[in-house]
N, C-alpha and C positions, 0 to 999 in steps of 0.2 A: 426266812432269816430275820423280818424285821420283827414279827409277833414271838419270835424265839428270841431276840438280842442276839442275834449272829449263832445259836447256838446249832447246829446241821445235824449235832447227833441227837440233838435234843430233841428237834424239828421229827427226824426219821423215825425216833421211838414212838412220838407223841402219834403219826399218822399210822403207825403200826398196831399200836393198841386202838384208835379210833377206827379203823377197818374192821377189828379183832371182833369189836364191838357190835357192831353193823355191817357183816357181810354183804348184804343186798347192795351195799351201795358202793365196796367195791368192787362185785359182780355186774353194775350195770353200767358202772365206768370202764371196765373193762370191753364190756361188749359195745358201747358206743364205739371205743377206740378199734375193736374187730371189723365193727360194721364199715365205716368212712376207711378204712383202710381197702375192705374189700371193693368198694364201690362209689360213688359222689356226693350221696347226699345221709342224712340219717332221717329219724323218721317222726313225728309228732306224737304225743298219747291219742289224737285217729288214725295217726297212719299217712299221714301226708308225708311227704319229700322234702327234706330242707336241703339242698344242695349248696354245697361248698366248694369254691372254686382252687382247687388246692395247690394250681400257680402261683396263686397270690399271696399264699402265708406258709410261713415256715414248718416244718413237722409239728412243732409243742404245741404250733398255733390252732393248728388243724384238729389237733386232737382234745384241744382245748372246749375249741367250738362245736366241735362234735360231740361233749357232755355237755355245753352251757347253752345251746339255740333250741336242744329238743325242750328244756326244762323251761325257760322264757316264752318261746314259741306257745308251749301246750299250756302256762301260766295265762296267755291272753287270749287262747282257745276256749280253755275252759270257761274265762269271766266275761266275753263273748255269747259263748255260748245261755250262760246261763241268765246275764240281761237280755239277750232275747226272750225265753221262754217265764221270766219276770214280766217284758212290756207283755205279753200276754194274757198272764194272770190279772194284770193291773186294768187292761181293756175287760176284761171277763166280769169283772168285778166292781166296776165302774168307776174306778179312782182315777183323781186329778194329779198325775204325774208324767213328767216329755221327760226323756233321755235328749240333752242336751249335747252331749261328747263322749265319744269313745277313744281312751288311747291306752293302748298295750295293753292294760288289767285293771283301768279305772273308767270310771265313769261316771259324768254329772248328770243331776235329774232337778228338774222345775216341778215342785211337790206342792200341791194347797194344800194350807196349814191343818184343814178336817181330814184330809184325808194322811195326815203325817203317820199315824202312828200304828193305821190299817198296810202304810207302806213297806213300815221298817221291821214288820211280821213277815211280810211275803218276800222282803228283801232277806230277810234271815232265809226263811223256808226254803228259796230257792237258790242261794247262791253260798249257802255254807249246808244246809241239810241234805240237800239233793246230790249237790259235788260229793260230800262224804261219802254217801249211801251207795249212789249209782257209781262210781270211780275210786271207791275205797281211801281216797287221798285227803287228808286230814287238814284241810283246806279251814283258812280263816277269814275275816275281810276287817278291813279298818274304815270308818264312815265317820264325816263331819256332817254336822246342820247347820243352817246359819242365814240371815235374811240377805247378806251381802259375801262375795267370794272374802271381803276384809276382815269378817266377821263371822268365826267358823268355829262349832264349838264338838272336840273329836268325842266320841264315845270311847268310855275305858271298859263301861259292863253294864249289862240289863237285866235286872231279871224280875218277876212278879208284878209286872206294870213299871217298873221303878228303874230309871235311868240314871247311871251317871258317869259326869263329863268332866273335862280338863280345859281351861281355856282363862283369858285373863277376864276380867270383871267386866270391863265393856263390851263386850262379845255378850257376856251372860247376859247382862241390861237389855240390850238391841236384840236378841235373839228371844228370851222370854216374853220379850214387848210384842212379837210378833205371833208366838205362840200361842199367848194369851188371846188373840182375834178369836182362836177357836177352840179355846180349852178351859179349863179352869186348871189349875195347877200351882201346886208347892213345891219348895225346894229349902233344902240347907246348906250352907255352905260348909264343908267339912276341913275346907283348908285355904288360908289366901296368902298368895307370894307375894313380896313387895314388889316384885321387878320381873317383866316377861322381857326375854330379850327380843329387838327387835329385828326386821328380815336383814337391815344395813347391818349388823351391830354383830351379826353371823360371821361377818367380814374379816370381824376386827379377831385378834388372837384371845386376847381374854375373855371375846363375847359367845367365842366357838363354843359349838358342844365337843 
């Protein structure tokens, strides 16, 4: 109601043409809801068990979580999955990179600077070419650089050697100062804001996105 303005017939039509649209998905919301109804748990994209205790939540809740755990679930399987068989390539291959931290579908890496740009190949290769190919799932990933967690510059697109990024101007400074250790390298700036807001400044109403 609140993305419609209260409007419920609006609401009804809008999700009946977007099923209309995309059968599969509500075929597989349907059978999530079959599956947890018949039995305790539902199932991951391997097939593992996510059981639900279904004392503890209400019918909508249940069948809620029985579409939204297998898809989060199999979202931190998959990118799991696929940094592992990344830290291997990277062993194979001799590059200077440690996975740092793993949580749910991210993950941090301690990369030298020579070895930066042999990484963010095999990071493509394996963890968006591979997912596609082998799991048919149209899988993307979003990656920051940067010399300090304060100072993180996101990747928007890459392509023919040529990178580029979003990030406020001190970031860009601290960041190519470092990269520069082991590259040679140009850049243009294609665009500059006056104002990045800041993490506090999220807070405020006007600083919101």
């Amino acid at each position: 109601q609140e993305m419609m303005g209260g409007d419920l017939a609006g609401a009804q039509r809008f999700f009946k043409e977007f099923f209309s649209a995309f059968p599969k998905i509500r075929e597989f919301i349907d059978g999530q809801h079959q599956q947890i109804l018949r039995q305790d748990y539902v199932s991951t994209i391997f097939g593992d068990p996510i059981f639900i205790d279904k004392t503890r939540y209400r019918q909508d809740e249940i069948l809620r979580r029985a579409v939204n755990y297998p898809i989060q679930s199999s979202a931190s399987s998959l990118g799991a999955h696929a940094i592992y068989l990344l830290n291997e390539k990277i062993e194979k291959n001799g590059i200077q990179a440690i996975p740092l931290g793993f949580h749910h579908d991210a993950c941090d890496w301690d990369i030298q600077v020579r070895d930066l740009f042999k990484f963010t190949h095999l990071m493509y290769e394996t963890m968006v070419r591979y997912i596609r190919e082998k799991f048919h799932i149209p899988v993307d990933i979003d990656w920051e650089i940067g010399p300090h967690q304060n100072f993180m510059m996101r990747l928007s697109e890459q392509s023919d050697g040529k990178y580029r990024f979003e990030c406020p101007r001190n970031t860009l400074d601290a960041t190519l100062s470092r990269i520069k250790t082991g590259f040679d390298v140009s850049y243009e700036i294609e665009e500059e804001r006056e104002k990045y807001n800041s993490l506090s400044g999220l807070f405020y109403e006007k600083g919101a996105f």
